[in-house]
Residue, then its C-alpha position, 0 to 999 in steps of 0.5 A: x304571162x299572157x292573160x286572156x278572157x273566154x267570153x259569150x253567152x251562158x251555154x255558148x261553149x266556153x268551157x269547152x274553148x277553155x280547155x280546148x285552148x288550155x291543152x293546147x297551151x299546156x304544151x308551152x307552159x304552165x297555164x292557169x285558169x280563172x272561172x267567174x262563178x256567181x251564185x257559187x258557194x264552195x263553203x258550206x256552214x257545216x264543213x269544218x273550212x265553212x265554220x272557220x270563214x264563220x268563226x272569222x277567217x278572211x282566208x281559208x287553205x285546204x290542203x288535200x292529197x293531190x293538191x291545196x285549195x285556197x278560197x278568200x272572202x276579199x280578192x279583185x281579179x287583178x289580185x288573181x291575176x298577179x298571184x297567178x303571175x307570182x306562181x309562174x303560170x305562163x298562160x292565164x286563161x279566164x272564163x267569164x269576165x265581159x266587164x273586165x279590162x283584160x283582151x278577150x275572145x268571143x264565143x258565140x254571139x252577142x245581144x245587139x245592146x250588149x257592147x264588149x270591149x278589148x275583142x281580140x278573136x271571134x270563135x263561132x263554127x268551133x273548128x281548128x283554123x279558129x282555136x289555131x287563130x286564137x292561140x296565135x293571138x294568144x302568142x302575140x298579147x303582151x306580158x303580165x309583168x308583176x314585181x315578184x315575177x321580176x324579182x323570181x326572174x332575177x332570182x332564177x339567174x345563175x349567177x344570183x349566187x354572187x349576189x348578196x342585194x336586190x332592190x326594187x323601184x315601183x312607180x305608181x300613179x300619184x293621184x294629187x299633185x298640188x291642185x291638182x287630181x289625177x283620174x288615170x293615166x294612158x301610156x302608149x309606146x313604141x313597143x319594138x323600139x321601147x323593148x330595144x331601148x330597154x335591152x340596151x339600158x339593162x345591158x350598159x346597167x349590168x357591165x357596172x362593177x358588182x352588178x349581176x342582173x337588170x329587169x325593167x318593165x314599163x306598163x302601157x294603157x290605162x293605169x289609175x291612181x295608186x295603180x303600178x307603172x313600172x318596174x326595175x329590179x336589180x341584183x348586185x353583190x352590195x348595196x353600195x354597188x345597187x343603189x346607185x344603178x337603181x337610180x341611174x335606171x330610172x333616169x334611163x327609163x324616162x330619158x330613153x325609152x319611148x313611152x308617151x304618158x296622158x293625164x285625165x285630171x278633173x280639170x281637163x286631159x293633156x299630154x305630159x312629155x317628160x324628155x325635153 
């Protein structure tokens, strides 16, 4: 899933690019939205969804007519994102979000003591050669990739019928290791080569005996403690036959792949290479 965010000043012309960029992208795939909104009460105390958040509720569903809407007291965007990711949206766009992580597309202009990071596109006169410009940069970010969406992936394989397991690796990042304390993690790859080399892995992995699909994905940037790195997903008829190529996999992954791996610690900052 591609993710991006429309940022600028209030009355910029968000909205307006938003659902410019979302008719268009709605022709490649399902896209989803999210809409920062502060000071905005969808719950009122009076309606029977409102008395339920009062009697208690974390989670509150509403089933209507042409659709479901569901509004939670507690959820962070990378929550929203990941469920977006679950459903199977194709292309995430967020309205809102400067502070945020995520790659984001300007509109308008900014206070010369406003600082934004991940800029990847500027939108100022509006025109089509700009939006165009911007859906090719949304083209070329890189996936969102979630556990579930893997493991849907692998379930949507035509084969899967011969398959009686799935199993899962998840690496995190280990905040204590003995002495010492992890702040975050950076991963940088080679990203052409590292999604060759991955190819190749899935490939040798899934000529195995009883083996009917490999999923690998490995995450770069800044990941921090308790935060996923990567993923592996694999189907196979039995268990036997699954849990050894899981655990031949992630070897794999850690010997062939080229991904470089920095740790922020309270004690300093260095490289850790895994491969000798």
């Amino acid at each position: 899933m591609k993710v991006i965010a429309i940022v600028g000043k209030k009355d910029s012309g968000k909205t307006t690019i938003v659902s410019t960029i979302v008719k268009k992208l709605s022709e490649k795939g399902p896209v989803g939205t999210i809409k920062y909104m502060k000071n905005h009460n969808f719950l009122d105390i009076d309606t029977d969804t409102g008395k339920h958040f009062e009697a208690g509720s974390n989670v509150v569903t509403g089933i209507l007519d042409d659709g479901m809407i569901t509004y939670s007291k507690k959820i962070s965007l990378t929550d929203a994102i990941e469920n977006m990711a679950n459903s199977g949206i194709k292309y995430l766009i967020i309205e809102g979000g400067k502070k945020t992580r995520v790659p984001k597309i300007l509109v308008g202009n900014l206070p010369s003591n406003e600082r934004i990071d991940n800029i990847k596109a500027h939108i100022d006169s509006f025109n089509e050669q700009e939006i165009e410009s911007a859906i090719q940069i949304i083209y070329s970010l890189e996936d969102t990739v979630t556990l579930n969406s893997l493991i849907n992936r692998v379930k949507s394989n035509s084969n899967i019928k011969k398959a009686g397991a799935i199993g899962t690796f998840t690496g995190i990042v280990r905040e204590i290791t003995g002495n010492l304390q992890t702040q975050r993690l950076v991963f940088e790859k080679y990203d052409i080569l590292a999604q060759k080399q991955i190819k190749e892995i899935t490939d040798k992995l899934k000529q195995q005996e009883g083996i009917v699909d490999v999923l690998i994905h490995h995450k770069s940037g800044h990941i921090e403690p308790a935060e996923d790195i990567v993923y592996i997903v694999v189907a196979a008829s039995h268990r036997q036959q699954l849990f050894p190529v899981l655990s031949e996999a992630i070897e794999l992954v850690k010997e062939k792949v080229p991904i470089w791996k920095k740790e922020f610690t309270f004690d300093g900052e260095f490289w850790v290479h895994d491969k000798n």
